[in-house]
Every structure is written in C-alpha cells, then in structure tokens.
N, C-alpha and C positions, 0 to 999 in steps of 0.2 A: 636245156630248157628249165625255167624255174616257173612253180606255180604260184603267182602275185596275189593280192588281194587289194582292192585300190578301194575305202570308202569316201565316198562322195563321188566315184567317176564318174556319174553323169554329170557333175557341176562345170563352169568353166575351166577352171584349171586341170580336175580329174579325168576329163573325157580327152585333153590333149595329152597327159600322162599314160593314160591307158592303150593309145595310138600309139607312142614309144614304146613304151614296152613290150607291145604287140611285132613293131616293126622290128624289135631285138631279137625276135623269137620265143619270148614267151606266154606261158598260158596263163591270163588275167581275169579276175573273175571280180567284177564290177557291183558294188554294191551301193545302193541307194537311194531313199525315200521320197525322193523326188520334191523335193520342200522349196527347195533355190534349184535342183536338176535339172533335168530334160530328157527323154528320150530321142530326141532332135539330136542332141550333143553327139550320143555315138549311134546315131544308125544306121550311117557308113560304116561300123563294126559289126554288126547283128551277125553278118553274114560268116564273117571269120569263125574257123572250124575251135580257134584256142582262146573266143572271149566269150564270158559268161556273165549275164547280166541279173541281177536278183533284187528285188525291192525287199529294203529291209531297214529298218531304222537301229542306230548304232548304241542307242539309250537300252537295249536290250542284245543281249548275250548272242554271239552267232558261234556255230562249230564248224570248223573247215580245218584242210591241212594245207599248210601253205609254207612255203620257205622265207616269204617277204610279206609284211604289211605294209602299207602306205594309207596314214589315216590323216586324209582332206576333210573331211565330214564335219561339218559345220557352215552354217549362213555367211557370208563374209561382208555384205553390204549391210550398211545402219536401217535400212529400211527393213531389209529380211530378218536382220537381229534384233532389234528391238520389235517386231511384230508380236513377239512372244517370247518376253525374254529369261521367264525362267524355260522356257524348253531347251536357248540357246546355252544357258548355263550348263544344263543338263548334257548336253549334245557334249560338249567339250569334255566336261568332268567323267561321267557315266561313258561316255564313247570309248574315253582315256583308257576307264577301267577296263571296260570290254575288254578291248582290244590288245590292252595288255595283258589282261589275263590269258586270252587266247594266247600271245606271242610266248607266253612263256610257258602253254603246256604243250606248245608243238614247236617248241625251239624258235621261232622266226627270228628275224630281224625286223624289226617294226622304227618308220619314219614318222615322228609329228612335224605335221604343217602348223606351225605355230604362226607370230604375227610383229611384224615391226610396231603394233597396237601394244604391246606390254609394256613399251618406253611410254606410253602416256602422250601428254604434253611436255617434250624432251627439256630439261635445262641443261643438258649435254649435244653439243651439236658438229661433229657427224655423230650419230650412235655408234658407239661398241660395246660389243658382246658384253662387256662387262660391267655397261652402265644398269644398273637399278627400276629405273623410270621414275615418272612421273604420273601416277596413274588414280584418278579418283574411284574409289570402291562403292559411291554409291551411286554413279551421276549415269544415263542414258545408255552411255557402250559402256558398263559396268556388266553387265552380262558378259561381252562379249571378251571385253582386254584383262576379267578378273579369270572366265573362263580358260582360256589360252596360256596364264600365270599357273595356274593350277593344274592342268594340263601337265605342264611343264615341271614342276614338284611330281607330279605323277611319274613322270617318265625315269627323272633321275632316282627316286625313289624304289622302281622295281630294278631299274640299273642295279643299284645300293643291295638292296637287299636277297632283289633273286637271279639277279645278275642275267638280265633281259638284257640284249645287243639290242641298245636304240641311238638315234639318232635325232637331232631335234635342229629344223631351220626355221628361221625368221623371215616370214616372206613382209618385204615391201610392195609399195602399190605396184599392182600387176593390172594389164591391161589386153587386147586383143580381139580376135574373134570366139564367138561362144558367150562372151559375156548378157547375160540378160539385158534388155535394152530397157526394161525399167529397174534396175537394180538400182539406182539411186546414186550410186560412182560416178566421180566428175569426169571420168573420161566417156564413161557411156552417154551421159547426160546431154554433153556439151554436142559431144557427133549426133546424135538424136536431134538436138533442139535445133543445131545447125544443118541438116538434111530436111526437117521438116518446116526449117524457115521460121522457126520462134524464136522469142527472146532468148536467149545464152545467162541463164541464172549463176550468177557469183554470190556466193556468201562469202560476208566481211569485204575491206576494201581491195581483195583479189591477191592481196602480196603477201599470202598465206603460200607455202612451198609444202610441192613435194619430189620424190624421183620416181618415173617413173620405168618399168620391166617390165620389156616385154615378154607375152608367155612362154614364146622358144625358149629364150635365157633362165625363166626360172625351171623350167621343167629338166633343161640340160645340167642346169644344178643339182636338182632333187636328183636323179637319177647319180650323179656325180658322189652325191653325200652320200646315199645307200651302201653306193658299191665300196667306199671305203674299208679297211682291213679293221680299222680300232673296234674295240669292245663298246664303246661308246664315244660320239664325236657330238660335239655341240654344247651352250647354242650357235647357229653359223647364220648371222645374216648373209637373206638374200636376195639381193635387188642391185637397182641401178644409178650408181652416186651422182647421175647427173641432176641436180638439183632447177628445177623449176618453179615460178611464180605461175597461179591460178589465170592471171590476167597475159599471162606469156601461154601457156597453154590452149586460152582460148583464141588467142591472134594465132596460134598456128594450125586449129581446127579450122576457124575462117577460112585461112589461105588456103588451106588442101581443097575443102570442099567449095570454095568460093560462095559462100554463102553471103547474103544481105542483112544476116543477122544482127541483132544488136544487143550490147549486153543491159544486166538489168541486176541490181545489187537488192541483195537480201542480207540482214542479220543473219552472225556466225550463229551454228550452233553450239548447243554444251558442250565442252572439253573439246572442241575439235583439236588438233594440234594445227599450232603455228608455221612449225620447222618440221620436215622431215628428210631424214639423208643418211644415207646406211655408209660405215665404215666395212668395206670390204675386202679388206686385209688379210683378215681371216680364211674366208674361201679363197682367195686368191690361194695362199699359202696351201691348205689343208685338201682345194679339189684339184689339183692338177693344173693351177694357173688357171682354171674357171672365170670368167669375166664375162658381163654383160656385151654381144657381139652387134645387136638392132639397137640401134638409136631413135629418138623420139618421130623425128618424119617418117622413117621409112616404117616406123610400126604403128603408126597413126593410118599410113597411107593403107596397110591392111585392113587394120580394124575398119576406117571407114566404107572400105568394098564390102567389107562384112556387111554393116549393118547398112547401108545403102542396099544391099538386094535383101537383106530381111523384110526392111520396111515396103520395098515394093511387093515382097509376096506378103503382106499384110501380115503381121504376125497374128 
C-alpha cells in the first residue's frame, strides 16, 4: 500500500484518479478547494476506510508524508481560468512550489498534470514533445498555458538541482462524466445545449479540430507514467490522436442524443487554437504500449448518460 496525495481530487479528472488508486489498494488523501471541485465528484468514496479528503488551497504550503504526489490542481476550463486569472497563475506556479517542496523533503515521486495548452496555436501539427509552441504571453489563456510552461521549468528544475523524481504529462482534451456541465468545454457545452434542446453554439466556422480522450485513457496513462522506474520521465503527451472537426462533433452529439437542435455560430475567441492532435509515440514507447482504448461514440455515449440524469436531478 502506498500513501498518495492527489491535488485537485475533487475536480473531474482527480476524483476518477483517486477511485484508481483507491481500487489499487492504496491510501489516497484528496486534497482541494473546491474552486472547479465538488464534493459530489467522490462521495461514493467518503466511506472508504483508506480516502481522506481535506480542503486546502495549494498556493499555500501543506505537510504530509506520502510516497506519491499527483498535482491536478488548477482550473482547466477558459471560463474557470480566466474568472481570476492571476489566482490561476498562482495555483500553477505557487502549487508547483508547494508541492515540490514537499516531494523533496519526504522523498515522493510527484506527477504534474500539465496541458497540451503550452503548444499554443500549434504551427507544428501532430504535436511532439519536442515542439516549442506557439503560445501568446499576454492574450486571455495567458494565465493559464504561461502557468502550466512554468510549472514545467519548475519541475525540471528541482529534477536538476535537488534531484526530485518527477514526472510531467501533457493532457489533451479530456472529456467524460464528472465534468461540470457549466465549465464552458465544447464537449460539455454541446451535450448540455443538446439534452436541454437549445442552440448548439459553434465558434468560428466549426472546422476548428481537436482529439478528443476519454477519462479512462488518460487516468490509465497518468497512473502508467508514475509507476515508471526513470528518475525523471517526461514531457509525455497524453491524449487521443483521433482528430476531429467542431462541426463533426456536434453531428455526433445530435445523433446520440437525437436531439432537434440546431447550430448557431459565434466569433472565435482569442488565441483559441486551430489544430490540435497529440503525437503519441512517445507514450506508446515509454508506458507499456499505453494507447487510447474508448473512441469518441462510445465515450460520448457515457458522458451523455452522465449529464442526462444530472440535468434531470437539477443540478
């Protein structure tokens, strides 16, 4: 049994984390301010004798003993990250610290959740690891894609100097159940707008791409990259190369949910990206033949059971 530290587990992606590692056998102790969170997310775990839930915000120092970090903590949708965006700067950079500090005065191994958002608007396309990005530093998600960059200098840097076993992946759009149904994500959006029978909002002329992963695949990842032997592995994109049009996504939330909806085009926002589409080579190679396993209907078809009984118990 190892004693985990998961920040942000209450958010979408942390709270299905903290169920694995729960189901592995180990003692997880959940930490989070509940800002994008929930206690909804795990309290199908409350009860479990080896999870421990603590509200705490990660811009300040915590002391624990743990063998593993896994730091999620940070907003991940445009709406929640720019609400306040130097907090989100904060969250990333100051969490960075924390948490590193921590891992390196009780030995852990500590994971950053970092963000297919550091390539910017790609002129590299599929992403690899070893593209640069294209990223503007003062524009909208500047908080969030400069925070996530920095981060990530953090990480290699106590690597570097105090020789912190970390790990760093690159998550792409992730999608599923758990996710806030106002978080402002084109997948949550789109099943929303489509279960409650409203227009289906597109910004720009829809032929704006991404890939999208479902939660199982990245969480099977994350856990994947931890367990690794290296002193340091990363960064490892992580997501799902099957590449999609905004206007092909919304024809296949239609079809599932049969809805009457009808779409309705809005001006792109700032910097949104164009392209996006992860080269997954790398994890291939580095987790064990790791590969995305739910493809886009059958993880649509989740999510929308999801948020179909949310919306009937009124959120």
């Amino acid at each position: 049994m190892k004693r985990i530290l998961v920040t942000g587990g209450a958010g979408f992606v942390g709270s299905h984390l903290c169920e694995r590692l729960l189901n592995e056998g180990n003692e997880v102790i959940c930490l989070d301010n509940y800002f994008t969170g929930s206690k909804r997310n795990i309290e199908h775990l409350m009860d479990h004798h080896f999870f421990e839930l603590v509200r705490h915000d990660v811009i300040n120092p915590y002391m624990i003993e743990v063998d593993e970090i896994y730091n999620f903590a940070c907003p991940a949708s445009p709406i929640h990250y720019q609400y306040n965006p130097i907090k989100t700067t904060k969250t990333s950079v100051m969490g960075a610290i924390n948490m590193l500090g921590l891992a390196k005065r009780v030995k852990a191994k500590i994971l950053q959740a970092s963000t297919s958002e550091i390539y910017g608007d790609p002129t590299e396309h599929p992403q690899k690891e070893t593209y640069w990005g294209n990223v503007n530093t003062i524009g909208l998600r500047s908080c969030y894609d400069e925070g996530k960059r920095c981060a990530e200098t953090l990480f290699m840097d106590y690597h570097i100097q105090n020789r912190v076993k970390i790990k760093i992946i690159r998550i792409f759009n992730t999608y599923g159940p758990r996710m806030h149904p106002n978080d402002g994500r084109v997948v949550s959006n789109f099943i929303v707008q489509a279960l409650r029978g409203e227009d289906i909002t597109v910004f720009g002329d829809g032929m704006q791409t991404r890939s999208f992963q479902y939660v199982d695949d990245l969480v099977e990842g994350t856990v994947r990259m931890m367990n690794t032997r290296d002193e340091f592995l990363g960064p490892v994109n992580i997501g799902n190369p099957n590449e999609f049009t905004m206007l092909e996504l919304a024809q296949q939330i239609l079809d599932l949910t049969g809805s009457k909806s009808k779409l309705t085009f809005k001006p792109l926002p700032q910097d949104d990206p164009m392209q996006r589409q992860p080269d997954i080579s790398l994890a291939k190679r580095e987790l064990k033949g790791w590969e995305p396993k739910i493809q886009l209907k059958e993880g649509l078809t989740h999510t929308i059971e999801y948020f179909d009984k949310l919306l009937k118990e009124s959120w």
